[in-house]
LODO-793516 format. One record per residue (C-alpha): residue in one letter; chain; x, y, z; residue number from 0. Coordinates in nm, 3 decimals. Layout:
[node a,A,[X,Y,Z],NUM]
...
This chain:
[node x,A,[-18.057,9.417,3.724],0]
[node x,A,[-17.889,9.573,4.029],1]
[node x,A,[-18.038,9.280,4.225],2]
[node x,A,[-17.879,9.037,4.051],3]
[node x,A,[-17.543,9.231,4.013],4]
[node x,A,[-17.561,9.221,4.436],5]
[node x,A,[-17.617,8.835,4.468],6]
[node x,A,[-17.347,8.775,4.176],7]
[node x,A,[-17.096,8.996,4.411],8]
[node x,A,[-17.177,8.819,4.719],9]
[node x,A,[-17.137,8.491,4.563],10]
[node x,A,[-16.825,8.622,4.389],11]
[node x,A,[-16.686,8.640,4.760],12]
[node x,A,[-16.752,8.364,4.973],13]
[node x,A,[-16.602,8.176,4.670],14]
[node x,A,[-16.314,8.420,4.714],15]
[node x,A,[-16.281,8.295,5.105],16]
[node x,A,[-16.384,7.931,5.074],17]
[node x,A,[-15.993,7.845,5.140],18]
[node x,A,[-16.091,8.008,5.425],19]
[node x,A,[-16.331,7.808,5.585],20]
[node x,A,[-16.177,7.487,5.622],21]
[node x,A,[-16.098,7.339,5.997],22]
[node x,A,[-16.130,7.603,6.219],23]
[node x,A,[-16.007,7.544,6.597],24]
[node x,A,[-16.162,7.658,6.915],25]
[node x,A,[-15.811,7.841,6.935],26]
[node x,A,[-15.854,8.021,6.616],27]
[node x,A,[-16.191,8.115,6.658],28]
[node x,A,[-16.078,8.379,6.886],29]
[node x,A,[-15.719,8.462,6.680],30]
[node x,A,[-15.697,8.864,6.711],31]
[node x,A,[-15.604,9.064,6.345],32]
[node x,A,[-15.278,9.057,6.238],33]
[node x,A,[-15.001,9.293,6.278],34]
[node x,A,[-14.774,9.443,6.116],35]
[node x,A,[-14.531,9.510,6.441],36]
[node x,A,[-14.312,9.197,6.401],37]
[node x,A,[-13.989,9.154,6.466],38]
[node x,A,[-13.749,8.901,6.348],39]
[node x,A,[-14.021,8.701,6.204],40]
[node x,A,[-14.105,8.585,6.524],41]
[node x,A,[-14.260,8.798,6.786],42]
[node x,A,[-14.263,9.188,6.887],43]
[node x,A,[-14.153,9.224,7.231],44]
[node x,A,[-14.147,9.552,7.434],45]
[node x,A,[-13.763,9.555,7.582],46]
[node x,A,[-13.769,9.234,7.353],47]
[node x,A,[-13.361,9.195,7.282],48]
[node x,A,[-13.331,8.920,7.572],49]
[node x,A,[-13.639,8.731,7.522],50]
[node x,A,[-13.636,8.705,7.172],51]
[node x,A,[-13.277,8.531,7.160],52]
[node x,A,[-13.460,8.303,7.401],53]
[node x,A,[-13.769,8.210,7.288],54]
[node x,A,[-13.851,8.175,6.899],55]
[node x,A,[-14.239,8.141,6.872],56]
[node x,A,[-14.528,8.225,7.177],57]
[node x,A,[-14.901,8.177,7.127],58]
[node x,A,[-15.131,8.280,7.405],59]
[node x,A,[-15.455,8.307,7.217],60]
[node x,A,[-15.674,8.589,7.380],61]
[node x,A,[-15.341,8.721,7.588],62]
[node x,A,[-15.500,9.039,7.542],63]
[node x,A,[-15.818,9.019,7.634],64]
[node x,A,[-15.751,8.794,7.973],65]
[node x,A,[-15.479,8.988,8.091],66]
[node x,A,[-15.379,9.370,8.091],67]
[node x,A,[-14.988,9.281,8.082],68]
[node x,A,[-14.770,8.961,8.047],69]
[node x,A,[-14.435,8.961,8.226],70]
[node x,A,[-14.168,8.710,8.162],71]
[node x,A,[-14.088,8.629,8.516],72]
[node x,A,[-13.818,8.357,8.421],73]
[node x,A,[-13.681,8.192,8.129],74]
[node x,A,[-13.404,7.910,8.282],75]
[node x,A,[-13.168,7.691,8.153],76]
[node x,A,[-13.005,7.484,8.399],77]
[node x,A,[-12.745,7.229,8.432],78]
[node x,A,[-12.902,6.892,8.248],79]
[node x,A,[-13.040,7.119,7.979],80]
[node x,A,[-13.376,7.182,8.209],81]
[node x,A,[-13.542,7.475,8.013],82]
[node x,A,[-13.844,7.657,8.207],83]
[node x,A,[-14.061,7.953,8.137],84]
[node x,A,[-14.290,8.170,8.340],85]
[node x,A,[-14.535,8.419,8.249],86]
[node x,A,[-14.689,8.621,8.507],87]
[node x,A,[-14.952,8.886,8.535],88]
[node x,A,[-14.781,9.237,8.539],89]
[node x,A,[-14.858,9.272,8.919],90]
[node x,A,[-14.638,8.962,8.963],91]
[node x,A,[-14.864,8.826,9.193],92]
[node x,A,[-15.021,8.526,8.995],93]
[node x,A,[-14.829,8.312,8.742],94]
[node x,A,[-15.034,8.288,8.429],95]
[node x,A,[-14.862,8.003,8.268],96]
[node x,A,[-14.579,7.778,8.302],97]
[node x,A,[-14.408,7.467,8.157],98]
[node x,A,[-14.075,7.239,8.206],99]
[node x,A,[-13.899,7.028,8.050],100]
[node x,A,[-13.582,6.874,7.886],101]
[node x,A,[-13.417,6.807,7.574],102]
[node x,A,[-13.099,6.743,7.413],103]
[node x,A,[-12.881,6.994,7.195],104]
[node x,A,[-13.092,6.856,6.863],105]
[node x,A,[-13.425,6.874,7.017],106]
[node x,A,[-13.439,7.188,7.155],107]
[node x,A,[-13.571,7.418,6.910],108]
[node x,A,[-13.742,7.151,6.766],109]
[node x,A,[-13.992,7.110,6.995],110]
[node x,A,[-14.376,7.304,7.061],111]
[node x,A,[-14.414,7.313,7.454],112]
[node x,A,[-14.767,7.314,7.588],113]
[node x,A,[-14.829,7.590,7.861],114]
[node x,A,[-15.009,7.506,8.135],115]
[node x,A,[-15.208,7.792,8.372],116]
[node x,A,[-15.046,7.783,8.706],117]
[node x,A,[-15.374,7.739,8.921],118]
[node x,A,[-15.627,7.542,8.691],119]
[node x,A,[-15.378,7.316,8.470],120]
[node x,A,[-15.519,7.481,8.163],121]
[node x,A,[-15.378,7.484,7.819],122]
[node x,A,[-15.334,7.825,7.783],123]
[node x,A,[-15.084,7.836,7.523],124]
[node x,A,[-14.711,7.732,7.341],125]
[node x,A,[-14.368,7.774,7.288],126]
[node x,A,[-14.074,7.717,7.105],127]
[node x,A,[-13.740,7.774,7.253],128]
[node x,A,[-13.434,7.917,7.010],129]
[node x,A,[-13.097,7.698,7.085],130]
[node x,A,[-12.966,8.049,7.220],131]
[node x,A,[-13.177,7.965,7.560],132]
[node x,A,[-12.856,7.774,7.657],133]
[node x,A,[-12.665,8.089,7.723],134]
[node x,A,[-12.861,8.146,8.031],135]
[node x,A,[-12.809,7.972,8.328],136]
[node x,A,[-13.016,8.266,8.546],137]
[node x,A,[-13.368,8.443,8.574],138]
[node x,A,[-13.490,8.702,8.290],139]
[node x,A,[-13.671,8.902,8.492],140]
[node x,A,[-13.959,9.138,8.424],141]
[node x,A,[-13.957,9.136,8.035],142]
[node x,A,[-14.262,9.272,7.929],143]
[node x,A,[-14.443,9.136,7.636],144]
[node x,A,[-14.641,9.339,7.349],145]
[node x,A,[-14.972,9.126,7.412],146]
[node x,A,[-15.103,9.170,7.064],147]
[node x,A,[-14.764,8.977,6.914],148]
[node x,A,[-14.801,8.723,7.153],149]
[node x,A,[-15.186,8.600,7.079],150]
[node x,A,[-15.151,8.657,6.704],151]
[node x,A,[-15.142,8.325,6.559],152]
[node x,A,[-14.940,8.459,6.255],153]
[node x,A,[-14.611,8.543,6.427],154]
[node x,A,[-14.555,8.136,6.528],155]
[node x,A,[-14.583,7.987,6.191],156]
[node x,A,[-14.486,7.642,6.339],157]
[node x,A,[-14.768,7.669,6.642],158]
[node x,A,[-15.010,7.809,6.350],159]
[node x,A,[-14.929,7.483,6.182],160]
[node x,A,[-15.000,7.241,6.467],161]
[node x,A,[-15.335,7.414,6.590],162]
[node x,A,[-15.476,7.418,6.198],163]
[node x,A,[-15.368,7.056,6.147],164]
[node x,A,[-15.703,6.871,6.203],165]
[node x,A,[-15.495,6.542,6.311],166]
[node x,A,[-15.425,6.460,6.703],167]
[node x,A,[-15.246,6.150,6.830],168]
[node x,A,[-15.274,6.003,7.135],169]
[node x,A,[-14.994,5.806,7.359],170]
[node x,A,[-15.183,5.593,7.576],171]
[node x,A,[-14.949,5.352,7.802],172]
[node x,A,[-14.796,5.342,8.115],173]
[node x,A,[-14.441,5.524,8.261],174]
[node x,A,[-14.270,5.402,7.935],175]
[node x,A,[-14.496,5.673,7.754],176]
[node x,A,[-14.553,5.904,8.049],177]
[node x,A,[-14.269,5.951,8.259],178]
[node x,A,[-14.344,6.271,8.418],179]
[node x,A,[-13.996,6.403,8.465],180]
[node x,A,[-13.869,6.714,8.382],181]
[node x,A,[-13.639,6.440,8.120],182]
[node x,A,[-13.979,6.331,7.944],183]
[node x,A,[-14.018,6.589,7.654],184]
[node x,A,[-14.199,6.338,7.483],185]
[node x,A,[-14.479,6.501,7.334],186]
[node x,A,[-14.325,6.822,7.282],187]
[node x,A,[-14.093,6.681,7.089],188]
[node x,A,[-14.369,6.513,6.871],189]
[node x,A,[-14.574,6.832,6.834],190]
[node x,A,[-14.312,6.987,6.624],191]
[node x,A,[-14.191,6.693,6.409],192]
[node x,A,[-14.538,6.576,6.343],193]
[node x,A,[-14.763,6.923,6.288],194]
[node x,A,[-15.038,6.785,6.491],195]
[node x,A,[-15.147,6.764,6.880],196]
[node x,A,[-15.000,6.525,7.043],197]
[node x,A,[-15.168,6.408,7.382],198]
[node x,A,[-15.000,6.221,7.622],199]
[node x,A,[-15.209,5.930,7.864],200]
[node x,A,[-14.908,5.726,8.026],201]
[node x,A,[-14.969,5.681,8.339],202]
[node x,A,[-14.666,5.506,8.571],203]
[node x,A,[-14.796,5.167,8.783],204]
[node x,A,[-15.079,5.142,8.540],205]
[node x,A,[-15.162,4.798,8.341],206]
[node x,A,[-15.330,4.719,8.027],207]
[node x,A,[-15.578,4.482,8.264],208]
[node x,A,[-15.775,4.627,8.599],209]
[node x,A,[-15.469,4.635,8.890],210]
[node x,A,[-15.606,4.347,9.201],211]
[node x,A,[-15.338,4.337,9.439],212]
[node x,A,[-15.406,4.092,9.694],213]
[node x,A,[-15.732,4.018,9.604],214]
[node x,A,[-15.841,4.388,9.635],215]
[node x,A,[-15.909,4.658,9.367],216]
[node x,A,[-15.692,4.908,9.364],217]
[node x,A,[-15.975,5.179,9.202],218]
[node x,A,[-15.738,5.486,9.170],219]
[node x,A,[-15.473,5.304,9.016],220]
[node x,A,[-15.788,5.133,8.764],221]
[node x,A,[-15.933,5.447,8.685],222]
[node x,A,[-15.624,5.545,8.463],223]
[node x,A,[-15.598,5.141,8.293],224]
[node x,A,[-15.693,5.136,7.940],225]
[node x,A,[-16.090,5.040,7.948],226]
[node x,A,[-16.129,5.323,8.220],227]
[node x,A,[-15.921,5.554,7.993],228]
[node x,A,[-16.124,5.435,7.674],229]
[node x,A,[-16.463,5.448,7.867],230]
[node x,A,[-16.380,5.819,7.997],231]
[node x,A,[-16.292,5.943,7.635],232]
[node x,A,[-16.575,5.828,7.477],233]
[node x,A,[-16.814,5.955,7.715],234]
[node x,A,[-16.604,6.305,7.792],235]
[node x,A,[-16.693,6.202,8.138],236]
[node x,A,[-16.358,6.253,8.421],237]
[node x,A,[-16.524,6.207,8.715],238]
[node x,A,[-16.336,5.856,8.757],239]
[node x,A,[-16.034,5.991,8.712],240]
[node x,A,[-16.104,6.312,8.894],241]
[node x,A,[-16.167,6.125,9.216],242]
[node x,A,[-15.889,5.874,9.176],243]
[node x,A,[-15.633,6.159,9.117],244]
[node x,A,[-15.724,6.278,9.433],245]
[node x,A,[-15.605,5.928,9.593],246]
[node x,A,[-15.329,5.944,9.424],247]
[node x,A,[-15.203,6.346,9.408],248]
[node x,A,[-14.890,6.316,9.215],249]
[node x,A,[-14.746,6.510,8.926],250]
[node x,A,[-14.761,6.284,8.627],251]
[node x,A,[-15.145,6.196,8.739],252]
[node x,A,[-15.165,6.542,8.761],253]
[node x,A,[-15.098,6.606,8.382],254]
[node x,A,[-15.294,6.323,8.219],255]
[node x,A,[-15.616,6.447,8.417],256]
[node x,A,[-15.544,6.825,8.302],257]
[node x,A,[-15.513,6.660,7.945],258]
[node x,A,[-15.812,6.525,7.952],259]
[node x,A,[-16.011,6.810,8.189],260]
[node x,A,[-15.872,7.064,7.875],261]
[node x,A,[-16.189,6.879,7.648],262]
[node x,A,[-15.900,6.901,7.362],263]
[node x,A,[-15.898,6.560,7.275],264]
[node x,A,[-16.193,6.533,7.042],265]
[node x,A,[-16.235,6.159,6.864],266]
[node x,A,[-16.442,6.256,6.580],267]
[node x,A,[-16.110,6.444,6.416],268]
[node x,A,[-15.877,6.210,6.236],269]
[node x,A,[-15.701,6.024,6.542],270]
[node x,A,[-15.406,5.789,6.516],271]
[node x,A,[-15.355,5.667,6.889],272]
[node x,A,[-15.067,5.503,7.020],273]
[node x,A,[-15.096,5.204,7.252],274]
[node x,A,[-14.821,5.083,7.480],275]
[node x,A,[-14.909,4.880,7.798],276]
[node x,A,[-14.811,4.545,7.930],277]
[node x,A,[-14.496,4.597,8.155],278]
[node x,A,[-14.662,4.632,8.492],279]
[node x,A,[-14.896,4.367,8.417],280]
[node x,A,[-14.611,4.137,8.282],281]
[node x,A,[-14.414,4.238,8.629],282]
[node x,A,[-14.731,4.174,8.821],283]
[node x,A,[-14.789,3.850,8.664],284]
[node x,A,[-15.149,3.907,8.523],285]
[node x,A,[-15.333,3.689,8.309],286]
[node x,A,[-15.245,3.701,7.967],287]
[node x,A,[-15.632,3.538,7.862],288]
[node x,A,[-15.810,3.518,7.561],289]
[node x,A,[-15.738,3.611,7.196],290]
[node x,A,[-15.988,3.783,7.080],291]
[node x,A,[-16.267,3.609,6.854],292]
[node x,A,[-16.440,3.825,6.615],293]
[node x,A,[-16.746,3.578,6.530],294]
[node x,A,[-16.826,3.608,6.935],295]
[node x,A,[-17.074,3.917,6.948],296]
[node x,A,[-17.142,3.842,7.299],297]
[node x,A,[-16.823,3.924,7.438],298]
[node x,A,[-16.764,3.835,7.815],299]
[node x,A,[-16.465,4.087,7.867],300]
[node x,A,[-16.223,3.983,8.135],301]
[node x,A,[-16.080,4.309,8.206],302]
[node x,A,[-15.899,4.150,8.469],303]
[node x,A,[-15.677,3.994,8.237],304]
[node x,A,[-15.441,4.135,7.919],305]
[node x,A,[-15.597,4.075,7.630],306]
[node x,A,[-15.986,4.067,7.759],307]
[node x,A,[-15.869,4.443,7.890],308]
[node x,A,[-15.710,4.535,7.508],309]
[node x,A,[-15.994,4.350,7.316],310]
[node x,A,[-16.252,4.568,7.522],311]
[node x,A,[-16.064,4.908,7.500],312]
[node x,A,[-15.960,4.879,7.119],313]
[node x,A,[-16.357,4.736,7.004],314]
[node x,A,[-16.515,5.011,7.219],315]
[node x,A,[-16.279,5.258,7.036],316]
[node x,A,[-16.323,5.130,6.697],317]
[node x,A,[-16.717,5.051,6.743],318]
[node x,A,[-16.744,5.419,6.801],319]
[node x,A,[-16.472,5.604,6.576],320]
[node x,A,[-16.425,5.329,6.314],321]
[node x,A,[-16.162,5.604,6.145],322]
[node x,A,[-15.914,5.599,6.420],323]
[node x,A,[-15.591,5.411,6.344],324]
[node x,A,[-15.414,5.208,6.659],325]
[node x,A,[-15.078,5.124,6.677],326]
[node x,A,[-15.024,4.854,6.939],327]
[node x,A,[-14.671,4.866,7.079],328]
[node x,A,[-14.537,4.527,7.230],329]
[node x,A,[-14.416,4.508,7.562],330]
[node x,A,[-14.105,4.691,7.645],331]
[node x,A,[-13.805,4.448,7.802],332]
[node x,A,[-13.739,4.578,8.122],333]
[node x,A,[-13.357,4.544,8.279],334]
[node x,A,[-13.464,4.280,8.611],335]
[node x,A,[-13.159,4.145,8.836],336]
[node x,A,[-13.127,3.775,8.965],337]
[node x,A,[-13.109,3.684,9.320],338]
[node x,A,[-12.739,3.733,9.328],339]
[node x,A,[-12.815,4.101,9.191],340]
[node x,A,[-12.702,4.052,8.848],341]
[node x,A,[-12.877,4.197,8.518],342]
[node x,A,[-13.035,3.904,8.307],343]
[node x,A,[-13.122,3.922,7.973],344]
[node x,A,[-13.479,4.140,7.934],345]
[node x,A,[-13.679,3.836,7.744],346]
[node x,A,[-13.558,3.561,7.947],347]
[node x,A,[-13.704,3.706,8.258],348]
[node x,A,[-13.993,3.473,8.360],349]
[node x,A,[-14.273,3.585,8.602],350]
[node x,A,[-14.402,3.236,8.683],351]
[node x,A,[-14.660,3.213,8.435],352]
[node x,A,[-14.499,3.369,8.070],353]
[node x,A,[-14.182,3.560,7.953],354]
[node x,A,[-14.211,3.871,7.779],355]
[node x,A,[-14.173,3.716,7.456],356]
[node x,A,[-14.447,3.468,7.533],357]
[node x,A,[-14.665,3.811,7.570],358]
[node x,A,[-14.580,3.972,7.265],359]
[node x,A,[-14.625,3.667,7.102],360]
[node x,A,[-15.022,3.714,7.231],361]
[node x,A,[-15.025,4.083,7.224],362]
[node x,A,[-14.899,4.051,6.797],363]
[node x,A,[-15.148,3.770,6.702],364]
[node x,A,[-15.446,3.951,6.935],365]
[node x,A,[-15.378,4.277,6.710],366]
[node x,A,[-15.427,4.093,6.368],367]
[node x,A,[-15.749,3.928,6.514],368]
[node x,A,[-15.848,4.303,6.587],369]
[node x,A,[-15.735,4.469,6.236],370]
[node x,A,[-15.469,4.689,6.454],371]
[node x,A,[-15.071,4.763,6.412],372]
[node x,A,[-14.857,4.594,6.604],373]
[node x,A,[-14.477,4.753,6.633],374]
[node x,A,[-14.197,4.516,6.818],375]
[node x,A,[-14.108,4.833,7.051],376]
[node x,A,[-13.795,4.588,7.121],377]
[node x,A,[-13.669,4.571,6.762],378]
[node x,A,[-13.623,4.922,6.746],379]
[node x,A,[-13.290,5.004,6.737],380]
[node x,A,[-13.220,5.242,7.042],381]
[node x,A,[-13.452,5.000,7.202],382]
[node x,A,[-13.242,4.684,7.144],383]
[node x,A,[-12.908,4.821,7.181],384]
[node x,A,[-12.929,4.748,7.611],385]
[node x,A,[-13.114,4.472,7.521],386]
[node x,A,[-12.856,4.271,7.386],387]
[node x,A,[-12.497,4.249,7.547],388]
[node x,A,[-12.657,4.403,7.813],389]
[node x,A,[-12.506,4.608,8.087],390]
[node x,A,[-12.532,4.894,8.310],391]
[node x,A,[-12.309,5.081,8.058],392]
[node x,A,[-12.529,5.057,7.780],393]
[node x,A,[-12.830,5.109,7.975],394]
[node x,A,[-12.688,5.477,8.080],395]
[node x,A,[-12.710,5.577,7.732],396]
[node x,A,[-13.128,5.597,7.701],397]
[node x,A,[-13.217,5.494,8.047],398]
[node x,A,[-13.264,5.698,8.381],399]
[node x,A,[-13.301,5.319,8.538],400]
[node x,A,[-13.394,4.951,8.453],401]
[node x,A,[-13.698,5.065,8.248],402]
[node x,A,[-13.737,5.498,8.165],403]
[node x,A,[-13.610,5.664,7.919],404]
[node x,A,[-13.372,5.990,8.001],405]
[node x,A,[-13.377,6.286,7.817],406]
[node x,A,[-13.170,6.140,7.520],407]
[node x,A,[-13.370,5.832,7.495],408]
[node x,A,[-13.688,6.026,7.511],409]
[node x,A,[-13.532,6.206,7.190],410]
[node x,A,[-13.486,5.916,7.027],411]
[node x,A,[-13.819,5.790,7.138],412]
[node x,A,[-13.965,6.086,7.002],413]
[node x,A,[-13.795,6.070,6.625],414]
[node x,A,[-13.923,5.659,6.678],415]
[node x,A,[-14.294,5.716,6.732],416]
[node x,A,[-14.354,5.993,6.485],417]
[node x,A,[-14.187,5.803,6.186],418]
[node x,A,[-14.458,5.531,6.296],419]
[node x,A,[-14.716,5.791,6.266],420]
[node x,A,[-14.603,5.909,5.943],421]
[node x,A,[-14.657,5.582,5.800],422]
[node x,A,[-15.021,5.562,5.909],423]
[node x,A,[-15.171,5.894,5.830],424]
């Protein structure tokens, strides 16, 4: 009888935890015990009066256990609404973490920034800034953290959120996703209004197709174009990109290969993943080719060309992960001057061998061929306002230049591409 009244009690409580044991992260595998310490709702700091009007939620999982003492070296705020943090060891001789980046008045709280370790490109942790980061315009120097607030999960309800939510997406493109400047907040921004990770692949001077210039392969440029991306994803395997970011040794390049070095991206989860190529390769006047014919199983790929490039990167995906959802974005209208240095309309630009409408017009049939989304990127409102009644004036609202986004555009960006997600998941 006492046996039984023992196995009735331990059945009795893993019922009593099942809600428990639902997705569990890598992150919250290690999550220390709560604590009751908390201030504001937020985070216990020791000396915390400045840093907590600055920064609203921190998650460093395992903060105490890696390090004996975190230091807030700097929290910044500078003119063009720049906002920066740095975490160092309490030696301040090695900077644990950092992170920059930009956002407008209505994005700034609303946004979960990925940290990055200083030496390895890591992802080490989060944050979310409070609006009252704007009141400083200097260094907070040598706050000291309370390391058990900082890597308990509970105190950042909005970062608990993200980590537990089992979804990622995934922006894979060129500059018009990934324009590494401190104005592209892009997937920060998405983070927070979605709940999920969001991953960001854009890599500037990539195309949808393999990059020949001249007749030559340009391999470092190739090793970040979508099949390369797709092949390297599926296979967890870098080494491509690894050796081509050594070519190449810039910042943005930098970021996509610590994305994918982190092993965070994992395609099994549910995955909707963002697609939005075809400007380089529209400037550089490569082949549109073939629409793609599902009763061929014998593919010949052209990679070399637009669609033969798409049709292998989105079959490979879907042959693997039939779960993921794609949404295809058509080719952003880029602002191109005439020979007298005038700005022509975006879709009647011609590059010798199709217009950008006679692209889209490809890209949007190719998609329904495929069983993918296509989205007119060019429709979209803050997207078509420069492109009709065009002018340097209008452009200076969204863009940096003739084709990126600045910091207001990438807001509105932002709010674009996660209402497009909403509708898919």
């Amino acid at each position: 009888m006492r046996y039984i009244c023992f196995i009735l009690l331990e059945v009795f409580f893993l019922f009593s935890c099942s809600d428990r044991i639902e997705y569990i992260s890598e992150v919250q595998k290690s999550e220390p015990k709560s604590t009751d310490s908390v201030l504001n709702v937020t985070i216990e700091w020791a000396n915390n009066d400045v840093v907590n009007s600055a920064i609203k939620e921190l998650y460093i999982p395992n903060a105490d256990k890696h390090y004996q003492k975190l230091v807030v070296h700097q929290v910044e705020a500078v003119k063009g609404h720049n906002y920066k943090i740095f975490i160092k060891n309490a030696d301040g001789t090695d900077y644990v973490t950092r992170a920059a980046a930009s956002f407008t008045e209505d994005s700034l709280n609303k946004a979960i920034v990925t940290l990055y370790s200083w030496h390895n490109d890591n992802i080490v942790g989060y944050v979310i800034f409070n609006d009252t980061i704007a009141n400083f315009s200097n260094e907070l120097n040598n706050i000291c953290l309370d390391l058990n607030a900082v890597s308990n999960i509970n105190n950042s309800p909005n970062i608990k959120k993200m980590l537990r939510n089992p979804l990622q997406v995934l922006l894979i493109g060129d500059s018009f996703l990934g324009y590494k400047t401190l104005h592209n907040s892009l997937e920060h921004q998405m983070q927070y209004r979605l709940g999920c990770k969001v991953f960001n692949l854009g890599c500037s001077g990539c195309w949808m197709a393999y990059r020949k210039i001249n007749g030559k392969l340009d391999n470092s440029y190739n090793a970040f174009a979508f099949p390369s991306i797709v092949d390297a994803l599926l296979l967890r395997d870098y080494k491509y990109q690894k050796k081509a970011n050594d070519t190449i040794n810039t910042g943005h390049y930098n970021d996509v290969l610590a994305t994918l070095l982190s092993n965070k991206i994992d395609l099994s989860k549910p995955t909707i993943l963002i697609c939005e190529y075809g400007n380089n390769d529209l400037t550089c006047s490569v082949p549109i080719g073939n629409l793609w014919n599902y009763k061929d199983k014998n593919v010949d790929y052209d990679k070399y060309t637009v669609l033969g490039a798409m049709n292998y990167g989105v079959n490979s995906l879907l042959t693997a992960y039939p779960h993921i959802k794609i949404i295809q974005l058509g080719t952003g209208y880029r602002y191109m001057k005439n020979p007298s240095g005038d700005y022509v309309p975006p879709y009647a630009y011609n590059n010798g061998l199709y217009t950008p409408r006679d692209l889209n017009d490809s890209i949007r049939e190719n998609c329904y061929r495929l069983g993918i989304s296509y989205e007119d990127f060019n429709a979209w409102g803050v997207r078509n306002a420069y492109s009709v009644g065009f002018g340097e004036d209008k452009m200076s609202k969204v863009l940096e230049d003739n084709s990126h986004f600045n910091t207001y555009g990438f807001y509105e960006f932002a709010k674009y591409l996660s209402n497009l997600v909403k509708q898919k998941e």
